[in-house]
N, C-alpha and C positions, 0 to 999 in steps of 0.2 A: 258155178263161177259167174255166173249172168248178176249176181246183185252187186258184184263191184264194177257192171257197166257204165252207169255215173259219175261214179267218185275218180272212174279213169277217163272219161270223157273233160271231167272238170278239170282237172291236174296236166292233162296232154296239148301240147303247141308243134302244129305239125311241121317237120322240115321237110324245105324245098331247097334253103341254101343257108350258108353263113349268118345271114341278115336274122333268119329264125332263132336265132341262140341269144338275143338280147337277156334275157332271161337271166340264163346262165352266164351270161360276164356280168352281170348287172352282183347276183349271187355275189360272185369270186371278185368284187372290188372289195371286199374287207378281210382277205386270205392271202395268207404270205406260204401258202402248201397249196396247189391244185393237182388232185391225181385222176389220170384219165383213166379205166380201165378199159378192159375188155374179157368177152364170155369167150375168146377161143387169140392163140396165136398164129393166125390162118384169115381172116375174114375181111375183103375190102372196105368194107362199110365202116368198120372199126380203125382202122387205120386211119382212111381219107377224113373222118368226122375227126377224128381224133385230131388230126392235123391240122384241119380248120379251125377247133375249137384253140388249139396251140397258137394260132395266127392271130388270132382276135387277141386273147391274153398277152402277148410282147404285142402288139400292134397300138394297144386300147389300155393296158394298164400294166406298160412294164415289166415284164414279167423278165427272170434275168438269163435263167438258160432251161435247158428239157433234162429231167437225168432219168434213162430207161434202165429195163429190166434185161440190161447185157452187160459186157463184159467191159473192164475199165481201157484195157492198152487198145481193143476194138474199135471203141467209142472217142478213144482218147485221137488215134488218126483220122472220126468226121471230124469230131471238131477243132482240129487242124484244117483242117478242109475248109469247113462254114466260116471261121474266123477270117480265112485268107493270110493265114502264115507262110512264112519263108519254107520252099521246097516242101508244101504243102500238095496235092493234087488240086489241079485245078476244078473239077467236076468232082466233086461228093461220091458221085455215082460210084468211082475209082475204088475211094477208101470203102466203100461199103460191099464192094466187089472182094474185098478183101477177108469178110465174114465168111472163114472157112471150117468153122466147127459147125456139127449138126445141133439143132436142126438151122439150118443157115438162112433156110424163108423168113424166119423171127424179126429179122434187120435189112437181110439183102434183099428188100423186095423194093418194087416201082413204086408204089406206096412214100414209104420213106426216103428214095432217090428225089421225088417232086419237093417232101418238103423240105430237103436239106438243101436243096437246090434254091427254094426261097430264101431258106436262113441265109444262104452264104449272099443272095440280093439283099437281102438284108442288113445284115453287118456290114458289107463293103462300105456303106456310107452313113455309119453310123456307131455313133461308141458310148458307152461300152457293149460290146460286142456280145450277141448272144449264145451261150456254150452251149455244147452237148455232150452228155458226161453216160458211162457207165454205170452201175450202181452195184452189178450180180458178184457172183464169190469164185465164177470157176477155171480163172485164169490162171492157175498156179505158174505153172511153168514160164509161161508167156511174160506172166509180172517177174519171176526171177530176173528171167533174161533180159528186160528192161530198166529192172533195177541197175545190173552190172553194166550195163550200155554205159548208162546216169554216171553211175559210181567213177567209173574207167576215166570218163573226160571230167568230171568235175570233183571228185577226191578218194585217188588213189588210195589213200590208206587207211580208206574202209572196204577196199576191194576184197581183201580174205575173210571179211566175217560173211558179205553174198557168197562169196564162194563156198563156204563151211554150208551156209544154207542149201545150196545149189545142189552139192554133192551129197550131204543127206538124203536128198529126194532122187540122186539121177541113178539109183538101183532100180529104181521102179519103170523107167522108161518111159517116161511123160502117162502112165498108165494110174489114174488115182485110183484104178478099183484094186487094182496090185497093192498100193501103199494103204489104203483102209483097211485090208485086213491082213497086211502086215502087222499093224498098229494091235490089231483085235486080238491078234492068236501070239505075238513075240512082244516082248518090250521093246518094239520097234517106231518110235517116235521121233520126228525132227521138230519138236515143239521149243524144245531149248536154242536152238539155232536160231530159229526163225524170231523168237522174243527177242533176238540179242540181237539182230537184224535190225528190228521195227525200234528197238529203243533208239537205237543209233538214229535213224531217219526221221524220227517223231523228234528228235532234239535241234535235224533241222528244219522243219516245216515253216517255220515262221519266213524263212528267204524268200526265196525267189518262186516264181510257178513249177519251175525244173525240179523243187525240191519238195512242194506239196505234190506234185505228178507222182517222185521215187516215194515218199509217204505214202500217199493211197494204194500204190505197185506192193508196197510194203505192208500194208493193211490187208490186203486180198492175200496175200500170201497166206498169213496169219487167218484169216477169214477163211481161208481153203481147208488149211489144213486142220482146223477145227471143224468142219463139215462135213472131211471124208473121215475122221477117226468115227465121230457122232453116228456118220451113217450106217454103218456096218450094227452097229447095236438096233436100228429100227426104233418106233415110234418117232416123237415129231418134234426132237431133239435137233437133227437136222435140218429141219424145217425152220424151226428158229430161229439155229446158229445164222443161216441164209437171210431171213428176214432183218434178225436184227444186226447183220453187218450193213441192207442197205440203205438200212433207217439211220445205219451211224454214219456210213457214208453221206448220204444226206445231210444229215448236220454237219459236216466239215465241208462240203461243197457252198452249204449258207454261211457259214463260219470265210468261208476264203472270198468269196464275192460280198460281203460287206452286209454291216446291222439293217442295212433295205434291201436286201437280195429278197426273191420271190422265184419258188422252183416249181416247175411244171413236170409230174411223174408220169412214166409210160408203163404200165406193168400190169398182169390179170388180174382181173375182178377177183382172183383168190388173194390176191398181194393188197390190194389196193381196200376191198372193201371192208369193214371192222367188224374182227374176228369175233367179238362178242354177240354180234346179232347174228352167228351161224354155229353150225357144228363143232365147226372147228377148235372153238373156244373149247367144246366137252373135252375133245380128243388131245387139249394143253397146248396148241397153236396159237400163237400171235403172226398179226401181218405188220405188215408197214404201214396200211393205215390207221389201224390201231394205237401203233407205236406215237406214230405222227400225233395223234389229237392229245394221247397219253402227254407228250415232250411242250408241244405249242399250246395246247388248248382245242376246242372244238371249234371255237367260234376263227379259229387261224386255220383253217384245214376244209379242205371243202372235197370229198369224195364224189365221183360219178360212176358208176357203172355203164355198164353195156348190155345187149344181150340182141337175140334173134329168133324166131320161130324155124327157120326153116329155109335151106339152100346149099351150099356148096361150102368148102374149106379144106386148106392145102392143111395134111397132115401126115403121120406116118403110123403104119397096122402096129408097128411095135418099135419100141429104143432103138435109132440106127438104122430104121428102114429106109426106102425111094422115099422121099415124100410122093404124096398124091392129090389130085382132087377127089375128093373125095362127096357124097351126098350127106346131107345133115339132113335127116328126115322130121316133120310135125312134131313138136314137143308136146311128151306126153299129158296126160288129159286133166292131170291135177298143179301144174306145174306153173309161174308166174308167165312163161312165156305164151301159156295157149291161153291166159286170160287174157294176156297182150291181142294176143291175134285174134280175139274174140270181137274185144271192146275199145281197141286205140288204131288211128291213125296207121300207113305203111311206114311210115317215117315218122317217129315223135320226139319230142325232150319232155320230160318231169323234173319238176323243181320242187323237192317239196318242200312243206311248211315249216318253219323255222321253228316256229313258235302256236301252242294253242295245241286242240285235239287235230289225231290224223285219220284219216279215214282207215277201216281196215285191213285195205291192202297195204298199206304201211306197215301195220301193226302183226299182222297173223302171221305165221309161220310159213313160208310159202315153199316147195324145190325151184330153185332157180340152176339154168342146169349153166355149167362149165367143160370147154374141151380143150385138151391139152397139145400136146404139140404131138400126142399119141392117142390115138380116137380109134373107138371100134362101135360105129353107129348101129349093128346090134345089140351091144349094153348098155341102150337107152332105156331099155324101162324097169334095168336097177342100177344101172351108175348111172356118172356126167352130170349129177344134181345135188348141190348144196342147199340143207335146208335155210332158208333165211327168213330176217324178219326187215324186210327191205328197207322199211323207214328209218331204222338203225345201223344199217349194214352202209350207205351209202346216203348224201345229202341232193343228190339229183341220178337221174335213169336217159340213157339212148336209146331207143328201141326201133327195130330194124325188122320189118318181120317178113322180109325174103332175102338173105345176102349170097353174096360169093365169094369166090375163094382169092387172094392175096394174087400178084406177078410175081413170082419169086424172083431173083435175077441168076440163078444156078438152076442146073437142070440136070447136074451127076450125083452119086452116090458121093458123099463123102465121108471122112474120117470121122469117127463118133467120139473117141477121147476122155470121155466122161462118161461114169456111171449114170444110171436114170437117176433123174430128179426124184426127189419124193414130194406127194405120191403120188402125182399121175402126168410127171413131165410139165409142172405149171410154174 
């Protein structure tokens, strides 16, 4: 690995702070899609950079709101929060306290309390106002029950087509692994329901915000329940259905904030970076950044990655475990992370070349490894690595090569509620 010492020395600008990422806003002035990633949903470094790079883009070029890789009525109470709405929480910290499905570290960490604590400095004195939106698929019930909230005060007599939906699914006991393989083994489906739902509410999106909110509530639903049918079958039909509800979401979040809206993505380097320069693509996987350059263009999309050699991250031994800190041991000896720790700075960014030949660490196939919100740091040296071809996978690189593990703001076991993600809780 020592003869991509140069070519990583030339491409690397080492971070100390904020001020180092000139580079990368300089980049993302001509991108109306910025997606941040990250190599684990656990890791300080990933977060805090991540957040600063979110500061500079609304700070320096507008950027109009953040949409992460959570849940929409979740996400929909910070940014009640940051906006500074009526009978909103005063402190963010509140709504984010409120993240009670596993794994709950994901969002309720100190991490994200600081920068939502800025957004909400932020928008107080100034408009339009910068959102934070959900984007994931696994809110079924939650979205039910806020639909009918919507429905109840603002029109009655759509209130028995949510309730027809509602009660389709409340056999199941808010349990989606119960209705997935209902669906599997019975002609047990609430797919007719739930369509006759979302028509109803897609006709009125065009009103008010209260009524793109029950839409999107409306869309997750739909989004859900195509997820967990899909899942019970296996393969990465599931995977999918997830990605491309939150690539469509996306679009309707650009669509609702206006033709110069600019969205800032929080999601793992499995979501964020383009599925075609990794496995994934073999295995019939699409991500969201994919989709993203697929919809806008390449030159409107600007993807970053993440990654780290080696240090600490909050995670759990298996679906529904304690979270832990846990040790992240030396990435293995072939792997893009130990050529990092080789040949780059403790702290760097990579921007790479837009245009022209790329040096080979661009180009060659490299593992780049990935951990989930479920890690078992002895199956490092056959899982936790996605082969990539970096230079295509992503259009700039974070690299961090001692980190730590996340504050979460929960520190109990909680309710798990949903089936494992496929496939490895990312």
């Amino acid at each position: 690995m020592s003869r991509y010492g140069d070519e990583v020395a030339s491409l690397a600008t080492e971070l100390t702070d904020p001020g180092d990422l000139d580079a990368l806003i300089d980049r993302a002035s001509s991108a109306r899609i910025v997606m941040l990633g990250e190599a684990s949903h656990g890791t300080h470094e990933y977060y805090s950079w991540r957040a600063a790079v979110t500061r500079r883009l609304i700070e320096e070029l507008g950027f109009s709101f953040v949409a992460v890789e959570g849940d929409w009525p979740d996400c929909e109470r910070v940014d009640r929060s940051v906006r500074g709405l009526p009978g909103s929480p005063g402190d963010p910290r509140e709504a984010l306290m409120a993240y009670d499905r596993w794994p709950t570290w994901m969002w309720a960490n100190e991490e994200v309390v600081d920068f939502c604590r800025w957004l909400r400095s932020w928008n107080a004195v100034r408009e339009p106002k910068v959102g934070f939106h959900g984007l994931d698929v696994y809110s079924l019930w939650e979205s039910l029950r806020e639909i009918l909230v919507y429905l109840r005060e603002h029109d009655p007599d759509q209130v028995p087509r949510a309730l027809a939906a509602y009660r389709c699914f409340e056999p199941y006991a808010e349990d989606a692994q119960s209705y997935a393989w209902a669906t599997h083994l019975v002609a047990a489906s609430c797919e007719r329901e739930v369509v006759d739902l979302l028509v109803d509410l897609r006709e009125r999106a065009a009103g008010s915000a209260g009524d793109f909110a029950a839409w999107q509530n409306a869309e997750v639903v739909a989004g859900a329940e195509r997820y967990y049918r899909a899942m019970v079958h296996g393969g990465p039909e599931s995977w999918n259905v997830r990605d491309r509800h939150m690539d469509e979401t996306l679009d309707r979040l650009l669509g609702r904030y206006g033709p110069d809206a600019k969205a800032v993505v929080w999601a793992h380097n499995t979501h964020v970076g383009d599925a075609r320069a990794t496995e994934q693509s073999v295995h019939g996987e699409v991500t969201i950044g994919q989709l993203a350059r697929e919809r806008y263009g390449s030159g409107h999309v600007l993807l970053v990655g993440f990654g780290g050699h080696r240090g600490t991250v909050i995670a759990g031994r298996e679906w529904g475990a304690s979270m832990e800190v846990m040790g992240v041991p030396p990435a293995r000896p072939d792997a893009l992370e130990d050529v990092l720790h080789a040949t780059a700075p403790g702290q760097a960014l990579f921007v790479f070349p837009e245009w022209g030949d790329q040096p080979p660490l661009l180009t060659e196939l490299v593992a780049h490894r990935a951990i989930g919100v479920v890690y078992r740091a002895e199956r490092e040296r056959w899982g936790n690595y996605v082969p990539t071809i970096l230079g295509e996978r992503y259009d700039a690189f974070l690299w961090f090569d001692e980190t730590t593990a996340v504050r979460p703001m929960h520190t109990f076991r909680v309710d798990i509620r949903e089936p494992e993600t496929f496939p490895s809780g990312v």
